[in-house]
C-alpha positions in Angstrom: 22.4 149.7 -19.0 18.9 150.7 -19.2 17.7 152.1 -23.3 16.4 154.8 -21.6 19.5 155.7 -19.9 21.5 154.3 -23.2 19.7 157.1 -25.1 20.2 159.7 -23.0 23.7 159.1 -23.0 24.2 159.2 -26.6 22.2 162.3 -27.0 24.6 163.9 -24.2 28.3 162.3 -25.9 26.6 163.9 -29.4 26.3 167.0 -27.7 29.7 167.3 -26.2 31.5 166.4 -30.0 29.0 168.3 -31.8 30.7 170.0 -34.5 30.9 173.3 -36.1 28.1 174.2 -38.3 28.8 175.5 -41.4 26.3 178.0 -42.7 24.7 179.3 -46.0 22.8 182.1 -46.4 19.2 180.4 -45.7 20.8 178.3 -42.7 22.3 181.7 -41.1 18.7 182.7 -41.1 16.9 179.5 -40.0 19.6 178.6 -37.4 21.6 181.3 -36.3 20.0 185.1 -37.2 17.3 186.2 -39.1 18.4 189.8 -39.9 14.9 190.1 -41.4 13.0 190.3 -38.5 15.8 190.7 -36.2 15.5 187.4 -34.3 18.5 185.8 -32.8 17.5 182.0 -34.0 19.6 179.8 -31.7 18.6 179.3 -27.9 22.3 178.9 -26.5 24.9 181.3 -26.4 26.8 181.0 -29.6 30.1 182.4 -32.0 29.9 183.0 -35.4 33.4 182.6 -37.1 32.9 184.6 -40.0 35.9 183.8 -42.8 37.0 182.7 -46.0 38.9 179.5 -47.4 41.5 181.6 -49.2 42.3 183.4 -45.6 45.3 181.6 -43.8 44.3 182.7 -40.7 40.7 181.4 -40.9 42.0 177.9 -41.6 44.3 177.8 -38.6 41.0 179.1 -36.6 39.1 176.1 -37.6 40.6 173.2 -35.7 40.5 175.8 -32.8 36.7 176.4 -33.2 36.0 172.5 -33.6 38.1 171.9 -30.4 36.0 174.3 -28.5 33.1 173.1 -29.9 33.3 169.8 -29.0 35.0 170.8 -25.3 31.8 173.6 -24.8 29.0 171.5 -27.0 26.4 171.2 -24.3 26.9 175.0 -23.6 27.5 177.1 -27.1 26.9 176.6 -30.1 29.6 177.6 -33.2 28.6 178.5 -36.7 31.2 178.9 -39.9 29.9 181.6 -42.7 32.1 181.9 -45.4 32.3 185.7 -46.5 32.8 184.8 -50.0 29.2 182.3 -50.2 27.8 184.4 -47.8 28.0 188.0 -48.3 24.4 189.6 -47.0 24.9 187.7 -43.8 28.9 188.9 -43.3 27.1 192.9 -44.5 25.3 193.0 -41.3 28.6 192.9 -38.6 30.5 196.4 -39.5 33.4 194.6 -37.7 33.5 192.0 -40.6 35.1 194.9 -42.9 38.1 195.1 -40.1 39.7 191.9 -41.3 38.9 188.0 -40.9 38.7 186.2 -38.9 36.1 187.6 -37.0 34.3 185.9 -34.6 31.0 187.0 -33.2 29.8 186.1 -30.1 26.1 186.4 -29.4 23.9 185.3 -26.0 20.5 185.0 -27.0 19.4 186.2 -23.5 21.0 189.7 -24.1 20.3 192.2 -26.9 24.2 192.7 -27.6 26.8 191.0 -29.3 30.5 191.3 -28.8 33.1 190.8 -32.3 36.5 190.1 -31.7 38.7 190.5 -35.0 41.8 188.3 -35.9 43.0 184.4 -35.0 42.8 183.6 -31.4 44.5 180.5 -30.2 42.4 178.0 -28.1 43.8 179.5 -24.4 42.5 182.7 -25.8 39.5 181.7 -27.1 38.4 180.3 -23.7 39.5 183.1 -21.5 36.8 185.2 -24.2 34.6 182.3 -23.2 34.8 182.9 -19.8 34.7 186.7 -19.9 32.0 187.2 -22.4 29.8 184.4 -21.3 30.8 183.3 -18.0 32.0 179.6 -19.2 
């Protein structure tokens, strides 16, 4: 094989198993939303799973969210905020204060964002996939 071609399909196979990024405060701004200036930061539609490590639910949503990930990772993007670490970020989704998990799905190219409170179970996840952003 070609390095060129070698290359490019190592940059693709780390795209597809890309994992979940987990966020702080200053990444949430940097890579995902600045709330300061209202700028949606990421150029790929994306979910936010917002949680905590205390919450049952949220840890049985993680292996879900890495599975899509790494089944969608040319396509979306997924973040992990922690509610706890993270609490001006989690203040700016009214639908956070509705329970956790909450995951927030956001397409750059539109000025909306849908939330969807609660665990969702891969099959579901990717039916929301497919309705919200067409996957």
């Amino acid at each position: 094989m070609l390095p060129c071609l070698m290359l490019i399909t190592a940059v693709a196979t780390y795209a597809q198993s890309a994992e979940t990024v987990t966020l702080t405060e200053q990444t949430f701004l940097t890579k995902c939303y600045n709330y300061n200036n209202d700028k949606v930061m990421c150029h790929k539609p994306f979910i936010i799973e917002f949680g905590a490590e205390w919450c049952t639910w949220c840890k049985k949503q993680k292996p879900v969210m890495q599975n899509v990930q790494r089944a969608y990772g040319t396509k979306i993007q997924t973040f992990y905020v922690d509610v706890d670490k993270c609490p001006q970020a989690a203040s700016i989704f009214d639908e956070i204060q509705e329970g956790i998990p909450c995951l927030i799905f956001v397409d750059p190219e539109k000025d909306e964002y849908e939330a969807i409170n609660g665990y969702m179970d891969e099959g579901e996840l990717k039916q929301a996939l497919k309705e919200i952003f067409g996957l």
